[in-house]
LOLOSE-60378 format. One record per residue (C-alpha): residue number from 1; residue in three letters; chain; x, y, z. Coordinates in steps of 0.25 Angstrom, whole numbers, padded with zeros to 4 digits. Layout:
! residues N
+------+-------+------+-------+-------+-------+
: roke : dotor : vodo :    xx :    yy :    zz :
+------+-------+------+-------+-------+-------+
:  NUM :   ALA :    A :     X :     Y :     Z :
...
+------+-------+------+-------+-------+-------+
***
This chain:
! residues 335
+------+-------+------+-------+-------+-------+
: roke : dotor : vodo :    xx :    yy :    zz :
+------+-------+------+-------+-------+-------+
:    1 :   UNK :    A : -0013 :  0248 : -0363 :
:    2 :   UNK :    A : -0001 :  0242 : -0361 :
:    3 :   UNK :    A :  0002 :  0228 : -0360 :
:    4 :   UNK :    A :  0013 :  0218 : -0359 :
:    5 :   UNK :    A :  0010 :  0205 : -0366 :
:    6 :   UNK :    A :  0017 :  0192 : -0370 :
:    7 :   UNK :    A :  0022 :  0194 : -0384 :
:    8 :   UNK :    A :  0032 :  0184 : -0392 :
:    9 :   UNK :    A :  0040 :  0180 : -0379 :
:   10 :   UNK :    A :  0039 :  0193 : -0375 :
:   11 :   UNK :    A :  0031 :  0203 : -0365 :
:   12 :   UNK :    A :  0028 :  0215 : -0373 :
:   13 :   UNK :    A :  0019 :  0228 : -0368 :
:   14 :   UNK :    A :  0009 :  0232 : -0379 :
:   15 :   UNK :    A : -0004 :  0242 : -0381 :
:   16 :   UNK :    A : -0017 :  0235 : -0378 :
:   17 :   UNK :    A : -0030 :  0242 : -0379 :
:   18 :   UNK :    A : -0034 :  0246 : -0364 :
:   19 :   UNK :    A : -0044 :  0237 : -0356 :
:   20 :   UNK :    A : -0056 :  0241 : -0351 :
:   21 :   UNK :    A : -0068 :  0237 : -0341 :
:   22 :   UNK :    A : -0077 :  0238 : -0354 :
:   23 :   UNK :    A : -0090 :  0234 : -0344 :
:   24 :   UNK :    A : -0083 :  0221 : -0336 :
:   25 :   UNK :    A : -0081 :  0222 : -0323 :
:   26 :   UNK :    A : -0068 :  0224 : -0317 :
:   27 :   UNK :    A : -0058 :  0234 : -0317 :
:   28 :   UNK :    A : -0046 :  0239 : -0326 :
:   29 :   UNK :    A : -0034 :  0243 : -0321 :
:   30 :   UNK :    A : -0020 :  0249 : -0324 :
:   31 :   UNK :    A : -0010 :  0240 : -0321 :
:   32 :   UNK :    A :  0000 :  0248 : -0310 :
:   33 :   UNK :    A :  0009 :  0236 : -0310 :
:   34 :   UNK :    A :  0010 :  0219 : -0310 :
:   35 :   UNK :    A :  0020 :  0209 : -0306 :
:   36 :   UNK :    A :  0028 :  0200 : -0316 :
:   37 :   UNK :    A :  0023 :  0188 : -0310 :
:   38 :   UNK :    A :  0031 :  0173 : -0311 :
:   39 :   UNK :    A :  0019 :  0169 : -0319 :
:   40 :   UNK :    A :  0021 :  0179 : -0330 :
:   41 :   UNK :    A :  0035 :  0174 : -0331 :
:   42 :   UNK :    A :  0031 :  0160 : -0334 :
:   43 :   UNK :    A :  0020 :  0163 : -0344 :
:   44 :   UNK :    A :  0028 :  0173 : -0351 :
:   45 :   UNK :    A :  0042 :  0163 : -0349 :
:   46 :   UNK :    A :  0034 :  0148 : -0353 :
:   47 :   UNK :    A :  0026 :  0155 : -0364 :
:   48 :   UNK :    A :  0014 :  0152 : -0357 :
:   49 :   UNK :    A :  0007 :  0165 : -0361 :
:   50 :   UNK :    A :  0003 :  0168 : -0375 :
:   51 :   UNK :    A :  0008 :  0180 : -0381 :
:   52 :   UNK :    A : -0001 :  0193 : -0378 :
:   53 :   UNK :    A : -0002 :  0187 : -0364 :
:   54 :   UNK :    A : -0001 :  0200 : -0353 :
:   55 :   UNK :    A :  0005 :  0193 : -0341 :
:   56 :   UNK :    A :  0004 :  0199 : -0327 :
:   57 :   UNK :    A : -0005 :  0200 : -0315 :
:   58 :   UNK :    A :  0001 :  0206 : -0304 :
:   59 :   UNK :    A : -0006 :  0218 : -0307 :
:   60 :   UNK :    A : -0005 :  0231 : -0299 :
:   61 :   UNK :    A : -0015 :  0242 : -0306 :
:   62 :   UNK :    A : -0025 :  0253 : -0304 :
:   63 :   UNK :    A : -0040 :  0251 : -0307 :
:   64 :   UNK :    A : -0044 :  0260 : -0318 :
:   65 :   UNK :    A : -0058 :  0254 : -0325 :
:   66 :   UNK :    A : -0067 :  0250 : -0315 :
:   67 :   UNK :    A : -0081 :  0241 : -0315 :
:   68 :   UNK :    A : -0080 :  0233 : -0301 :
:   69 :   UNK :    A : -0089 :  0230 : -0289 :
:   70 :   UNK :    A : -0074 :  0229 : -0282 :
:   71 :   UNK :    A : -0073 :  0243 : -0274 :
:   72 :   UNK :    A : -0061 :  0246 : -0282 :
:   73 :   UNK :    A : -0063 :  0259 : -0289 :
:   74 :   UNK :    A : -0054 :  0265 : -0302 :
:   75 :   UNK :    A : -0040 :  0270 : -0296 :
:   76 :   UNK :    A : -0037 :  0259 : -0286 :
:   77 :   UNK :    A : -0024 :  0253 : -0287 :
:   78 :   UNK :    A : -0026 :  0239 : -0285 :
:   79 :   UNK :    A : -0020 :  0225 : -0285 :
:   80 :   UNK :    A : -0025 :  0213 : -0293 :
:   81 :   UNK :    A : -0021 :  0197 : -0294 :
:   82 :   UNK :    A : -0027 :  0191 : -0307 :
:   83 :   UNK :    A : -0035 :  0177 : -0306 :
:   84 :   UNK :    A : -0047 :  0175 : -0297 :
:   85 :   UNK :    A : -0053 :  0161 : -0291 :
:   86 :   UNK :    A : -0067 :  0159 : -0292 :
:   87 :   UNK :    A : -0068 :  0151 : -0279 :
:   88 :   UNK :    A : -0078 :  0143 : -0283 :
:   89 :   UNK :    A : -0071 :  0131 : -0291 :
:   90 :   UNK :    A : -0064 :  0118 : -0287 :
:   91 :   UNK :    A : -0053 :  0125 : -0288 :
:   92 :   UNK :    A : -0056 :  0135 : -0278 :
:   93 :   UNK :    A : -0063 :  0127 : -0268 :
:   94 :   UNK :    A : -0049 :  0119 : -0268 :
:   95 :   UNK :    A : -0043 :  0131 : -0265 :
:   96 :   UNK :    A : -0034 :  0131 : -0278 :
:   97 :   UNK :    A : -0038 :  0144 : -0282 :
:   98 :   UNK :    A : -0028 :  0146 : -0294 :
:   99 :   UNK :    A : -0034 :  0133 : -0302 :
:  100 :   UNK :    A : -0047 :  0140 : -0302 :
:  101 :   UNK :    A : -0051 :  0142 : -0316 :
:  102 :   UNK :    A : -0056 :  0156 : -0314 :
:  103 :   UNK :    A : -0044 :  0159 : -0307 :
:  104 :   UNK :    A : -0037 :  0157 : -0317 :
:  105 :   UNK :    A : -0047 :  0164 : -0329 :
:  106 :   UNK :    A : -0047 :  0177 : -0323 :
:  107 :   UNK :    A : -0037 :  0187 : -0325 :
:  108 :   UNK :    A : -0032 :  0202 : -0326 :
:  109 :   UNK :    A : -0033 :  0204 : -0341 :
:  110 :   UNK :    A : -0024 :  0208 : -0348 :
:  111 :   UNK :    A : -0014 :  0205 : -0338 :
:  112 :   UNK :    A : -0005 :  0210 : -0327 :
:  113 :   UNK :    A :  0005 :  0218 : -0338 :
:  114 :   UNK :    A : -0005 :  0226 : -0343 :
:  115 :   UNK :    A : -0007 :  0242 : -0342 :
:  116 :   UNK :    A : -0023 :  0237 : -0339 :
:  117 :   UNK :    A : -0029 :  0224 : -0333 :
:  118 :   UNK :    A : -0043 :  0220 : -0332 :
:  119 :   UNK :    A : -0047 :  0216 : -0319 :
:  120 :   UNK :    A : -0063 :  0209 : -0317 :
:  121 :   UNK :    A : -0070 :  0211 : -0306 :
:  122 :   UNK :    A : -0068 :  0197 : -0301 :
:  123 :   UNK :    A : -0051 :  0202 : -0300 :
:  124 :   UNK :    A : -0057 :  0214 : -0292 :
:  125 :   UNK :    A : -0065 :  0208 : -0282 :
:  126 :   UNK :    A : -0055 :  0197 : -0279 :
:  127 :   UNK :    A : -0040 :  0199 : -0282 :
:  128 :   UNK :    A : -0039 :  0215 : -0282 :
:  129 :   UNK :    A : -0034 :  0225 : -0272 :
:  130 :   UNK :    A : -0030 :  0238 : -0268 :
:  131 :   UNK :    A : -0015 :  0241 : -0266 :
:  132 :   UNK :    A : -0011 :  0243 : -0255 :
:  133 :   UNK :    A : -0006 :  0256 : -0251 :
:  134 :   UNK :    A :  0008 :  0252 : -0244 :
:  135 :   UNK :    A :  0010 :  0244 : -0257 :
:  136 :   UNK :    A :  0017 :  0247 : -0271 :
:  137 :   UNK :    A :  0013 :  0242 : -0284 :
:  138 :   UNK :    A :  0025 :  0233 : -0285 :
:  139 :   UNK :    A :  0023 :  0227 : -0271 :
:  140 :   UNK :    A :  0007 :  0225 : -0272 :
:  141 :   UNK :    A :  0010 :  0218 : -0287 :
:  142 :   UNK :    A :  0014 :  0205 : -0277 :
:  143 :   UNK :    A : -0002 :  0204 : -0274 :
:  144 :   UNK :    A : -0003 :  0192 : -0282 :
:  145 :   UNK :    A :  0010 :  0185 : -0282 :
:  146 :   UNK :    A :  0009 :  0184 : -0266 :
:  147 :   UNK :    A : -0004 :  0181 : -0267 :
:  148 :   UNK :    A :  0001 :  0167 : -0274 :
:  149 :   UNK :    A :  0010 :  0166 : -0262 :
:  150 :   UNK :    A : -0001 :  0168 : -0250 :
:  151 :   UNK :    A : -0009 :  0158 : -0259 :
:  152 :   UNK :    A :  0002 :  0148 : -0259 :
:  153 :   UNK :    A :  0006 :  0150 : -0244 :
:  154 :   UNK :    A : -0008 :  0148 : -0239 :
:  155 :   UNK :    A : -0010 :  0134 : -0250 :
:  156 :   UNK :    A :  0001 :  0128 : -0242 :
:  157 :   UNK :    A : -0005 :  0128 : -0229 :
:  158 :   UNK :    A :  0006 :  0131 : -0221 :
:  159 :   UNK :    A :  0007 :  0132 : -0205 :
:  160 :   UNK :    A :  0012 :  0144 : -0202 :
:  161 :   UNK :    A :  0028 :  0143 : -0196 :
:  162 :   UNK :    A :  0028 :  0132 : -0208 :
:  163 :   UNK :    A :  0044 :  0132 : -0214 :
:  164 :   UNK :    A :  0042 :  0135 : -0228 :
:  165 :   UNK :    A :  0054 :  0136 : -0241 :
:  166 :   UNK :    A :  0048 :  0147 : -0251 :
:  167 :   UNK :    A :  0058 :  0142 : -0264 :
:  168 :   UNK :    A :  0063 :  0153 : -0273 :
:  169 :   UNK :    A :  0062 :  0166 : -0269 :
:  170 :   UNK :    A :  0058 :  0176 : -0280 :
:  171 :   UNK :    A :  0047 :  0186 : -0279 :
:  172 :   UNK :    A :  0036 :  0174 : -0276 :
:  173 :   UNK :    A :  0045 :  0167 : -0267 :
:  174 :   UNK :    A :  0047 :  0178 : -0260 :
:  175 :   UNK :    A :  0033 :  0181 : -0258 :
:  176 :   UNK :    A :  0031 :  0168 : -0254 :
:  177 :   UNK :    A :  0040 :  0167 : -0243 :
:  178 :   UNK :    A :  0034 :  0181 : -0237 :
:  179 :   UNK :    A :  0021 :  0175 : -0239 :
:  180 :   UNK :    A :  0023 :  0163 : -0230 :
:  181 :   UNK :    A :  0030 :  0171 : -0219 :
:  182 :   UNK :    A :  0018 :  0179 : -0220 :
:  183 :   UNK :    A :  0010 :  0167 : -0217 :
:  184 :   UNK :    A :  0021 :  0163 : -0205 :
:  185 :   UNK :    A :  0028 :  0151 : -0211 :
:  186 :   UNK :    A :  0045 :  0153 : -0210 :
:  187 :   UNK :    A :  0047 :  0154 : -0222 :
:  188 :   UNK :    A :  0060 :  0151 : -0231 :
:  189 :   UNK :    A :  0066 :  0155 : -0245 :
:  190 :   UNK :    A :  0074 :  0150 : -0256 :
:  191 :   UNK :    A :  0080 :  0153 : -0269 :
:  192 :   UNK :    A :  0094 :  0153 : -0276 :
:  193 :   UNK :    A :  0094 :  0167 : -0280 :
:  194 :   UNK :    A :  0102 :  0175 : -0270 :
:  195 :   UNK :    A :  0095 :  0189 : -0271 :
:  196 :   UNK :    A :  0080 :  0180 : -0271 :
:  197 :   UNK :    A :  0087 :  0173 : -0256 :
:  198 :   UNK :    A :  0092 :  0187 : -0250 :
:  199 :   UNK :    A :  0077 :  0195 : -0257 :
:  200 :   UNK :    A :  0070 :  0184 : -0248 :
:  201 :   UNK :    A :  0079 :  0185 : -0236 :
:  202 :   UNK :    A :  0077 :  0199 : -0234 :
:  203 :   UNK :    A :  0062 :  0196 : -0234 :
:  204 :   UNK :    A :  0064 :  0188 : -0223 :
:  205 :   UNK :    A :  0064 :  0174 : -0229 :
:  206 :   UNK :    A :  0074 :  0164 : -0225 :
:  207 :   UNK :    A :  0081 :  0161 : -0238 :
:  208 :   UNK :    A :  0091 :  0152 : -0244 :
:  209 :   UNK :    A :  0097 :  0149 : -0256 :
:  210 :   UNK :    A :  0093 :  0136 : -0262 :
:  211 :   UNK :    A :  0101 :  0132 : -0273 :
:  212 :   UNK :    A :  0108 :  0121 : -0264 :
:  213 :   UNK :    A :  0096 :  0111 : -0259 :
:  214 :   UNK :    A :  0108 :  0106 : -0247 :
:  215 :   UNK :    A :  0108 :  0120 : -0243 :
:  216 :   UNK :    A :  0093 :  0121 : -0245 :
:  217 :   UNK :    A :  0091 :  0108 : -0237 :
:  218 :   UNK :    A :  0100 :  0114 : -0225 :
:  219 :   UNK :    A :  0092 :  0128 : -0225 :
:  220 :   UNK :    A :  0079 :  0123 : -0224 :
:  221 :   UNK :    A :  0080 :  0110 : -0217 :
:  222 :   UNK :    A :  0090 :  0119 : -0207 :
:  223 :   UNK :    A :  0079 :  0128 : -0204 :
:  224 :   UNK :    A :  0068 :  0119 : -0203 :
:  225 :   UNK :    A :  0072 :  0110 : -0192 :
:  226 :   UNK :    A :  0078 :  0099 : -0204 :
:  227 :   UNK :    A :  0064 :  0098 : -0209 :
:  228 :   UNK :    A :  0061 :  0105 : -0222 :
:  229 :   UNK :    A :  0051 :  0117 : -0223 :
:  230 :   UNK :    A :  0036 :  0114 : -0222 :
:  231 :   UNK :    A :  0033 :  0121 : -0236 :
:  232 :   UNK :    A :  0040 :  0125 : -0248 :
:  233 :   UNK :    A :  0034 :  0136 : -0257 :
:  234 :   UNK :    A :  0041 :  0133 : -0272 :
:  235 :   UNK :    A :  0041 :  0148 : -0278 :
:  236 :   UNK :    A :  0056 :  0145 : -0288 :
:  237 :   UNK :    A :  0050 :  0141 : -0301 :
:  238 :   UNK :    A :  0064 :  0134 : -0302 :
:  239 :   UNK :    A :  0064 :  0118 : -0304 :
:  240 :   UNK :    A :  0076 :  0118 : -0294 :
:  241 :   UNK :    A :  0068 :  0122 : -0282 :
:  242 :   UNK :    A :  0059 :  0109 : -0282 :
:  243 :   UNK :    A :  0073 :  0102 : -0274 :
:  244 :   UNK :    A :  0072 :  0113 : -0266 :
:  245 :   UNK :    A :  0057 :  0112 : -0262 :
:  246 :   UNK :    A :  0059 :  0097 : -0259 :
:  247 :   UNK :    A :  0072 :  0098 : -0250 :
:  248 :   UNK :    A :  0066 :  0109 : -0242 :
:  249 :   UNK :    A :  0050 :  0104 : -0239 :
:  250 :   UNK :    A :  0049 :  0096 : -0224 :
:  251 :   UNK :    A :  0041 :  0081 : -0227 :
:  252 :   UNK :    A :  0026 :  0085 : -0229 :
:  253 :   UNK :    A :  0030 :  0097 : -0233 :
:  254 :   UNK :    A :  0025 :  0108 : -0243 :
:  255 :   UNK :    A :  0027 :  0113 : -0257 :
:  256 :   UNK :    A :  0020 :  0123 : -0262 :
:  257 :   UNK :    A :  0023 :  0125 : -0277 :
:  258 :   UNK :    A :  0022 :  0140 : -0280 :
:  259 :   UNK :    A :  0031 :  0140 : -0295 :
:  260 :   UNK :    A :  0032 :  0134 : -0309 :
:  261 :   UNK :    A :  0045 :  0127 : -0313 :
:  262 :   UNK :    A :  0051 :  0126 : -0328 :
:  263 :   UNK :    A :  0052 :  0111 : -0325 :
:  264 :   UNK :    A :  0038 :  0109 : -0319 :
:  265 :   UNK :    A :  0047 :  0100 : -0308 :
:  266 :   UNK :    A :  0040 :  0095 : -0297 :
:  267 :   UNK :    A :  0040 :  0086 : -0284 :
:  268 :   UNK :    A :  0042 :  0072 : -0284 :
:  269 :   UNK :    A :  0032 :  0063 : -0282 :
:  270 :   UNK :    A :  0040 :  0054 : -0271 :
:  271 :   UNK :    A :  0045 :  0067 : -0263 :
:  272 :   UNK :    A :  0030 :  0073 : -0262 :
:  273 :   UNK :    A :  0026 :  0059 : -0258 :
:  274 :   UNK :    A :  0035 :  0055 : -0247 :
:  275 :   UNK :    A :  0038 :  0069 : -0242 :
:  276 :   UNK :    A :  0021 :  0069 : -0243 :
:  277 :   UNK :    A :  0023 :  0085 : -0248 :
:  278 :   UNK :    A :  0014 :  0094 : -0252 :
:  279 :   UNK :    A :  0017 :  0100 : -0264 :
:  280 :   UNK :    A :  0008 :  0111 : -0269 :
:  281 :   UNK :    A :  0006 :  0123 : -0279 :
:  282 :   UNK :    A :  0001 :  0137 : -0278 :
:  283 :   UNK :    A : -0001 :  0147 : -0289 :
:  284 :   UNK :    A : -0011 :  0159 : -0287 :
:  285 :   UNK :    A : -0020 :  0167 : -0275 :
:  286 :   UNK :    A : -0034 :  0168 : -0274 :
:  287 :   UNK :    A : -0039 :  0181 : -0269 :
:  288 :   UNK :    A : -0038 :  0179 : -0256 :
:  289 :   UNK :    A : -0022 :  0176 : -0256 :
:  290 :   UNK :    A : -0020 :  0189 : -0265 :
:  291 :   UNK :    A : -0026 :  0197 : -0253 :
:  292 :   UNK :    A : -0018 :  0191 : -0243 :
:  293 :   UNK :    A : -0006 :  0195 : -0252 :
:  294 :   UNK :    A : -0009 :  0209 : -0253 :
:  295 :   UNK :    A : -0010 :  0207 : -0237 :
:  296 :   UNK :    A :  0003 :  0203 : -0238 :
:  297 :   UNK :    A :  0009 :  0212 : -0246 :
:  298 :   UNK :    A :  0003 :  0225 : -0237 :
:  299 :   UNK :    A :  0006 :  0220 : -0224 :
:  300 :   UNK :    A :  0021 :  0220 : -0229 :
:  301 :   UNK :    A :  0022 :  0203 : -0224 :
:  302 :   UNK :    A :  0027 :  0201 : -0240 :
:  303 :   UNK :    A :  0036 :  0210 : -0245 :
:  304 :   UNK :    A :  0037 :  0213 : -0259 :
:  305 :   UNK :    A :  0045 :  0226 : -0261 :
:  306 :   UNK :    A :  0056 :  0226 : -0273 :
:  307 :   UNK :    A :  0053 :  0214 : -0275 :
:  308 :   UNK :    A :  0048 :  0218 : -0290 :
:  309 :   UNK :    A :  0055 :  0225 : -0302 :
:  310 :   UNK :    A :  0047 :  0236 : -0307 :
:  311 :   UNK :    A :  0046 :  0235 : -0324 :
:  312 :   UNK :    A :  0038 :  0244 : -0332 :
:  313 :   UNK :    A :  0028 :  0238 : -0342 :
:  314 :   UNK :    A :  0037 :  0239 : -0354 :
:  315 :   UNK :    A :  0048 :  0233 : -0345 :
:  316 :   UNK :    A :  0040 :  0219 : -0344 :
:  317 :   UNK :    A :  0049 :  0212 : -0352 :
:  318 :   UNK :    A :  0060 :  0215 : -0345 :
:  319 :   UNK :    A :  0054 :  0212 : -0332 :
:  320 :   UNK :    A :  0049 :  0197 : -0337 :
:  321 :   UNK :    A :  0064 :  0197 : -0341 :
:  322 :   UNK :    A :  0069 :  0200 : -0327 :
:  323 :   UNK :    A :  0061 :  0191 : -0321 :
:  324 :   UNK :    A :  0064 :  0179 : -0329 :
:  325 :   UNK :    A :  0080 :  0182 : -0328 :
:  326 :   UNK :    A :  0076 :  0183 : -0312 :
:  327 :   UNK :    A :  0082 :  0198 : -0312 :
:  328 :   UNK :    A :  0071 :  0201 : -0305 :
:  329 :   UNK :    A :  0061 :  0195 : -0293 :
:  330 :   UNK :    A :  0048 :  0201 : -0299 :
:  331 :   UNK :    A :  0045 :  0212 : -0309 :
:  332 :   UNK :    A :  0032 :  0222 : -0307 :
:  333 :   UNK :    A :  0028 :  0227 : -0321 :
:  334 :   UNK :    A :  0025 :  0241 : -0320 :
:  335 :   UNK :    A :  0014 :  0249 : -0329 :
+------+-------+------+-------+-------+-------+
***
């Protein structure tokens, strides 16, 4: 089977020999499709993954081995996320599911850029789904990426009519700020990429460019009665948009951290302190936000189409180079 794996700085697509169930539980499938996920980008990018690493795990794929109790039989075409809470732990009964330590032990193995992936039963039962019919490969690959964004949207609690900034508006940005329209806050956009600003716009976001933080403070405190907005959702993974962050939130406002920067910035102690902010982070769904997103997604309240750049398998490279260059908003790695 083929596969794409980290190799010398490099993704290259090699023979491995085919999985099987061999007795376990679970279910093989062939992958159909999966995202390029920002994560991918950061693991390959910092070197954070050792060589013979298969990133991926947006996974779009039919079910071809099958030993399961799940109802799914050998032919669906299905759907899955990748990690699991157990629900049981500290963690989980605190309601941050993503710290969970079985959340973060269970995996699709090999990985999403694989021709075959390994799903257990434990990924069957909780975090797999049937397409849906009025939904493409491409658009349903967005499962778990807006599952991250209805997990953040419902973390921060958020009255519904709440003004709220979404900052930098690529494929999760944009996800995010239909997200919480779907959940009834008015919902604002920034970034400083013109195409990102008019992609949002034509979604129905009200967007502006925020290189200027003058013309930042005017947008937003002229559209929120000289307040500020009650939450900001930080999706840029750029230093610069922590200013941005600060001059937009209202006193006793909101932040909720959804991005990694080069720098590893953050928000001063004096300004969380006297502004009494509330800054808080948000990384991965539990099962229950991946269901709301295919809601989502089938319902038409978050649109995704176009918004990925089809690449073949033997094409990856060039698709992680696309990404990183920012001459694409998302590629969909194709088998």
């Amino acid at each position: 089977m083929r596969v794409a794996e980290i190799h010398n700085n490099k993704i290259e697509v090699i023979d491995r020999e085919l999985i099987k169930l061999d007795g376990r539980e679970g279910a093989i499938v062939k992958v159909i499709g999966c995202g390029l996920c920002g994560s991918d980008i950061v693991k390959f990018k910092e070197h954070i993954s050792k060589d013979g690493t298969v990133l991926g795990h947006e996974i779009v794929a039919e079910i071809v081995e099958l030993n399961s109790h799940s109802g799914f039989k050998i032919g669906d075409k299905i759907v899955a996320s990748h990690h699991i809470p157990c629900f049981r732990c500290a963690y989980c009964k605190g309601k941050s599911y993503s710290m969970c330590e079985h959340f973060k032990q269970t995996n699709i193995v090999p990985g999403g850029f694989s021709e075959y992936v390994y799903l257990s039963e434990e990924h069957l039962l909780n975090v797999t789904h049937l397409i849906p019919r009025n939904l493409t490969y491409e658009e349903v690959s967005f499962y778990e990426p807006l599952g991250c964004c209805v997990r953040a949207v419902k973390r921060a609690e958020l009255s519904p009519l709440s003004n709220v900034l979404v900052i930098g508006l690529g494929t999760i940005g944009l996800l995010m700020a239909q997200t919480l329209k779907a959940f009834g806050m008015v919902v604002y956009g920034c970034d400083i990429m013109p195409d990102r600003i008019k992609c949002a716009q034509d979604l129905g976001i009200n967007s502006f460019n925020s290189g200027d933080l003058g013309n930042t403070h005017e947008y937003i405190y002229g559209n929120t009665n000289n307040i500020g907005v009650d939450c900001v959702f930080m999706t840029s993974g750029a230093d610069a948009a922590l200013p941005v962050a600060l001059e937009s939130v209202r006193l006793g406002g909101k932040i909720v951290v959804f991005s990694s920067t080069p720098k590893n910035s953050g928000y001063l102690n004096n300004d969380i302190y006297y502004k009494e902010l509330t800054v808080l982070g948000s990384y991965s769904p539990r099962p229950q936000d991946l269901e709301t997103s295919l809601q989502l997604l089938t319902n038409g309240e978050v649109k995704v189409k176009n918004l990925s750049t089809v690449y073949s398998i033997e094409d990856i490279q060039q698709a992680f180079d696309d990404t990183m260059s920012n001459k694409i908003m998302k590629a969909y790695i194709k088998f």
